[in-house]
N, C-alpha and C positions, 0 to 999 in steps of 0.2 A: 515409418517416419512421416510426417506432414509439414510438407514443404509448400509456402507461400512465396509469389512471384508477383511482383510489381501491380499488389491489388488495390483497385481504386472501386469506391461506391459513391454513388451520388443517390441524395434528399431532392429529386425536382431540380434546381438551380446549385444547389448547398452541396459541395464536394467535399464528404466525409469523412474520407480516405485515401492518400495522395501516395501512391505506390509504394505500400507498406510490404515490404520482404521479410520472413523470416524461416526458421526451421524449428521442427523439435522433435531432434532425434528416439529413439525408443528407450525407454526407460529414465526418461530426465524430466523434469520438473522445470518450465519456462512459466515464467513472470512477467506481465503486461504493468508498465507501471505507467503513468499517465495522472495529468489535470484532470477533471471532470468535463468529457464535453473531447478528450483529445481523439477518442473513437476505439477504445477499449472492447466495451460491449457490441460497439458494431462488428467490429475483427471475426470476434465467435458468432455472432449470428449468420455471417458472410456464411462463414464454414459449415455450419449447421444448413445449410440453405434457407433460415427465413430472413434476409436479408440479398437481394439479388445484387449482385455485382455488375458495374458499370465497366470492367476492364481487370486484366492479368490472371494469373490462374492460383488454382487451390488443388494439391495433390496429397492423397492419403495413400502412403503401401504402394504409391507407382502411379494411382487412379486421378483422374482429373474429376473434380466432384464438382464447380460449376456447371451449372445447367441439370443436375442431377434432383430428384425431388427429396424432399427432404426424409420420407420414409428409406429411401435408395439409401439415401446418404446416412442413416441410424446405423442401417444394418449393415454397413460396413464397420458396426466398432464405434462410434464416436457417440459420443455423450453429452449432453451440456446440464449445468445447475444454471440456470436464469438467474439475473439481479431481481428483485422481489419478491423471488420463492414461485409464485406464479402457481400455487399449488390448485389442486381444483376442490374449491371450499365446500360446496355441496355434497362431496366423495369423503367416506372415510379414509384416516392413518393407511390402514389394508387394501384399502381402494386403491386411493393413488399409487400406492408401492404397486401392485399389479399394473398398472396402467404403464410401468416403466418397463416391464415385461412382455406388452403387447405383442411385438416380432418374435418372441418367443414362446415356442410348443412343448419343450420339457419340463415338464408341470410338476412334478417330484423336483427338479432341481429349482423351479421357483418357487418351491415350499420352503428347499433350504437355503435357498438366498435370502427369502424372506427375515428369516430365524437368525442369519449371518447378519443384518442392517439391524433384527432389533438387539444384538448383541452389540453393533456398536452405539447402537442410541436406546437405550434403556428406558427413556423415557418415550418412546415409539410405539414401544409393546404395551406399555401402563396405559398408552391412548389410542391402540387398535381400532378400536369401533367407533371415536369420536370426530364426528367432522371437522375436517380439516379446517375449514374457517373458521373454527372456534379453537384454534390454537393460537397459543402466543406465539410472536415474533420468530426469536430464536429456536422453538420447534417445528413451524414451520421451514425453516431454514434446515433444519435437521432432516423432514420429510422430504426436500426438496434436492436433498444431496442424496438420500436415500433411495429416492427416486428413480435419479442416474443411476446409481451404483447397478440398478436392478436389470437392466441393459446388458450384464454384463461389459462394461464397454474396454475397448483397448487404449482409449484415449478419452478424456476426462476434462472436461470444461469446466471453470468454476468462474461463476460471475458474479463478486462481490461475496466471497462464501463467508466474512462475517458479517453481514449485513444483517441486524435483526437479534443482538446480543442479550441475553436472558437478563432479567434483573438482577437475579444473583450475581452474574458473570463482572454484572456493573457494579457491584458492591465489592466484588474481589478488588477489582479494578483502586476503586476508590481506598481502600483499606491495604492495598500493599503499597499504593502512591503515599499513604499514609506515613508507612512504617518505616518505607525505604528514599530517605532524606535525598537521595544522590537521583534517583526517578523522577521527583518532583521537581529537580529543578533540568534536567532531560527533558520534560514533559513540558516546561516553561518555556526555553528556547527554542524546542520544535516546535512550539505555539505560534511563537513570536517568528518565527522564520517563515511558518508557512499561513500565518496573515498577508506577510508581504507578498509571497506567491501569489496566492488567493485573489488579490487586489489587484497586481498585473494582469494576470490572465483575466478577469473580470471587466477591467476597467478599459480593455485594450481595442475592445471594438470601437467604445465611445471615444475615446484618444483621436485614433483614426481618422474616426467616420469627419468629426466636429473640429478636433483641435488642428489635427493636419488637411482636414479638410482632401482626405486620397484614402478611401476606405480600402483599396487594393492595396495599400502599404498592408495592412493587417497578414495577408498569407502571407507577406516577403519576411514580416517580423515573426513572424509562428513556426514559418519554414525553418529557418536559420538559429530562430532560439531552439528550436526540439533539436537540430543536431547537434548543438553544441550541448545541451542539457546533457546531452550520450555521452558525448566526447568528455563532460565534465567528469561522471560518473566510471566512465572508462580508465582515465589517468588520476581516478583518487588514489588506488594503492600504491603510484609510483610518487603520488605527493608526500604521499604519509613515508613514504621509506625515504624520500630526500629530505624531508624537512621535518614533520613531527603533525600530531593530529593537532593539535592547539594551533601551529599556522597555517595548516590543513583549511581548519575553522574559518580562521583567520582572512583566506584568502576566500572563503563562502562566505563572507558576510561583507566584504568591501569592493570586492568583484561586481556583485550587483549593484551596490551604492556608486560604483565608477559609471556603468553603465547606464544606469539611470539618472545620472547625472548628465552622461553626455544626449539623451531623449529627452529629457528636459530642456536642454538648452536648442537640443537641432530642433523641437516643436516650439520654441521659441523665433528664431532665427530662420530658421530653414525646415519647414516643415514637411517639405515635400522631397527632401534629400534621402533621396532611396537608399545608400551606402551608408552615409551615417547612422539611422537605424536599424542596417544590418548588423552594424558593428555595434553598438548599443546593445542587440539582442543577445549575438554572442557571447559580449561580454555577462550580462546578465545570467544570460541562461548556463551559462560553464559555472557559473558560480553557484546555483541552483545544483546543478550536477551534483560539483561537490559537495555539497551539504545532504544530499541524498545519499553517499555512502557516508559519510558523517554522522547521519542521525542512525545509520544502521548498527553504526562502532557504537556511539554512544548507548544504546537499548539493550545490545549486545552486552555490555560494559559493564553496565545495572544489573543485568540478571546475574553476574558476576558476583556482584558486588554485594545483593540481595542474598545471595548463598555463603558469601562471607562473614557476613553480618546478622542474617536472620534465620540462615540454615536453611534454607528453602526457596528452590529452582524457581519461576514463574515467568516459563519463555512464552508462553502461550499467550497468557497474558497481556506479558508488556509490549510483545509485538504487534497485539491485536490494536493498541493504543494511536502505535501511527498511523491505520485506517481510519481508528475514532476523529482523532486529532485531525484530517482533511477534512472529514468531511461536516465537521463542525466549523473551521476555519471556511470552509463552501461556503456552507447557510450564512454563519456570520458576515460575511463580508461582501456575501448579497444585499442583507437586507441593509447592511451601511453604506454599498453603493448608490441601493436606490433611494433611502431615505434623505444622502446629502446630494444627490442629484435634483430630486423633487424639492429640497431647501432652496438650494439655487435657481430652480427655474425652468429645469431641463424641459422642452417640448420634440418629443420624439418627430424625424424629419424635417427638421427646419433648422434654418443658423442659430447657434446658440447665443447665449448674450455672455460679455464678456467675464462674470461671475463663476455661469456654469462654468465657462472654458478653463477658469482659474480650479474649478475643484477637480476639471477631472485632471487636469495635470497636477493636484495635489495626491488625490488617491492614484492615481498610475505610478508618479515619479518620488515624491517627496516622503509621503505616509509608507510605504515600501520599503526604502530605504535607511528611514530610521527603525521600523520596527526589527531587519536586519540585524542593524547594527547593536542594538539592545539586548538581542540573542547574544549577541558576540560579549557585551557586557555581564550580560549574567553565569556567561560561560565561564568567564573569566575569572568573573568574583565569588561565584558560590560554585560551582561545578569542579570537586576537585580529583576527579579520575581521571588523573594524567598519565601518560607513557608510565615511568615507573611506579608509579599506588597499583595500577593494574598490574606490574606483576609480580608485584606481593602477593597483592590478593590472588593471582591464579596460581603463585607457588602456595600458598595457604590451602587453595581448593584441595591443590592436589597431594597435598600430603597428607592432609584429613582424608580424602580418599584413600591416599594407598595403606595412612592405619585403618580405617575400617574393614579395608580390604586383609590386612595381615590379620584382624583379632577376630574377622569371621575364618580367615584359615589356623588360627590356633584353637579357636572352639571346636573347628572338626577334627584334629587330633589329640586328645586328650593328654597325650606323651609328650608335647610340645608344650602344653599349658600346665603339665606339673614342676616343667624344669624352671619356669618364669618364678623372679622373687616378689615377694608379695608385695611391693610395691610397686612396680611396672605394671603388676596387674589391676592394681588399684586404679592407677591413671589411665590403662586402655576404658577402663569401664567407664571412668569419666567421662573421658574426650567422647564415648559413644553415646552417652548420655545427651551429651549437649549437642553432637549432631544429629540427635533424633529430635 
């Protein structure tokens, strides 16, 4: 088990980790979920040791691995795939897979691990011999998980592991959002939802630093919104059992408009009132929360519904979408920060003039807020997989399933399939027909 205890890292001045706890017991799957920038990637470097730690501890199996070097700390079991693949370009395919093996001397067994990683990436073996920096993206990203794998490890890092999506992969993408009417507009609201995040979290330094003129307000607002973001996330399934996912939604898309409204008006009025943009944050960030188990129903919902209607599963896919979906709404609402910042005027370290001050309380508070609520609009009016259509559609799954299930067990006994009248058998063949 690898247990984390009140871990803090510091950048020089810049505290990147403010006593982050968690656990993750043996055999579970733990998920880092995070803004860009909330210190994700640091977490697992800590652990891996290329990241030294400024305070609390890191235990793997009992072992305290701070202060440990980072070869020590491999060969206890732990593994990481790095955000950028990081592979070594100059090395072939077979190269780097060995180089994941290094601490290891069973050399018949890293023949057939080898053989094991190109059975899961098929397209690894077809480029054995060719250097790694002349691969695309998403194969690099393949070498890079394959990598680790070759570690044998006990624990398993993954940093960003769709980062680097095959063009194909982006064509499926684009051709099921196609097909499946109910994804496309999933894919709208989570757009539009996570613009508005995007632009908080972006615009929040300069708010600060310029509008409120108290750039230490920024941890007290970051602090306070990340726990409530949890706490939102935490009490989504008891929202949804009290009230329904539609005011689930509901309450994720006005939650922040509430709270954003009250940081608009205290960076108005009282800019330096520490309490009221704690409350502000909170309110915000619970509402953020819930939209985060929201958009997971909704995705969830779709592949549902995509099976209903199109005969064909694509969880892979459509989940991979809301990684797309950030980190497009990232870039995007970078380059509109900076481009209406530099409209206005912006001079980095100096008082701003009272133009700037207006835009960035525009993108902090106002543009946020409506793009929210717009989600909640589209939700509304075109998004129709509510409580009961889903479950139609999951009694529908599932009875398609348990006929296919019955007419592959009467094709295995042939006594069972001569007593059927020949019209029941007509319409198994159908209905199997059209779920293939």
């Amino acid at each position: 088990m690898l247990k984390i205890e009140n871990l803090q890292v510091h950048y020089g001045g810049i505290q990147a980790l403010r006593g982050i706890s968690l656990e993750v017991p043996d055999g579970r799957i733990v998920t880092l979920i995070g803004a860009n920038g909330a210190g994700k990637s640091t977490t697992l470097r800590t652990i891996t040791g290329l990241v030294k730690a400024s305070g609390g501890s890191v235990q793997w199996d009992g072992q305290e691995l701070l202060g440990k070097s980072i070869d020590k700390i491999i060969s206890t079991g732990i593994a990481m795939s790095p955000e950028g693949r990081r592979v070594f370009p100059d090395m072939t395919v077979l190269e780097n897979l060995k180089i994941g093996a290094y601490l290891r001397r069973d050399k018949a067994e890293i023949e057939k691990d080898i053989q094991w990683v190109y059975s899961l990436f098929p397209r690894l073996e077809e480029r054995s011999w060719q250097l790694a920096g002349t691969l695309s993206g998403g194969e690099q990203q393949m070498l890079a998980v394959g990598r680790a794998l070759m570690s044998r490890p006990k624990l398993m890092m993954l940093d960003e592991p769709s980062l680097g999506l095959a063009p194909l992969v982006v064509q499926d993408i684009f051709s099921i959002i196609k097909r499946n009417d109910q994804l496309r507009w999933a894919v709208a609201l989570i757009l539009l939802y996570n613009v508005g995040i995007q632009l908080i979290m972006g615009v929040a330094t300069y708010y600060f630093a310029y509008v409120c003129n108290k750039s230490e307000m920024l941890s007290v607002f970051m602090i306070s919104a990340s726990i409530a973001e949890v706490v939102g996330l935490l009490i989504f399934p008891k929202i949804t059992k009290l009230l329904s996912r539609k005011k689930a939604f509901l309450l994720a898309c006005i939650l922040p408009a509430i709270g954003l409204t009250i940081l608009l008006l205290t960076g108005i009025f009282a800019p330096q009132n520490i309490v009221l943009t704690v409350i502000a944050g909170i309110i915000v960030k619970t509402g953020t929360g819930l939209e985060l188990g929201c958009a997971t129903v909704f995705l969830a919902d779709v592949v549902d519904y995509g099976e209903y209607k199109l005969g064909t599963r694509n969880e892979g896919v459509v989940f991979s979408l809301q990684t797309l979906i950030v980190k497009l709404t990232a870039a995007f609402t970078s380059l509109s920060i900076g481009f209406a910042l530099d409209l206005t005027g912006y001079v980095p370290n100096q008082i701003q003039s009272l133009a700037t001050q207006n835009s960035m309380r525009f993108l902090m508070c106002i543009v946020p807020a409506v793009s929210m609520l717009l989600a909640y609009v589209i939700y509304r009016r075109k998004y129709k997989l509510n409580d009961a259509y889903m479950k139609t559609i999951v009694a529908a799954i599932s009875g398609n399933a348990q006929k296919a299930s019955d007419t592959k067990a009467i094709a295995a006994d042939p006594t069972e399939a001569d007593v059927l009248p020949a019209e029941e058998s007509v319409l198994e063949t159908d209905n199997m027909g059209a779920l293939s």
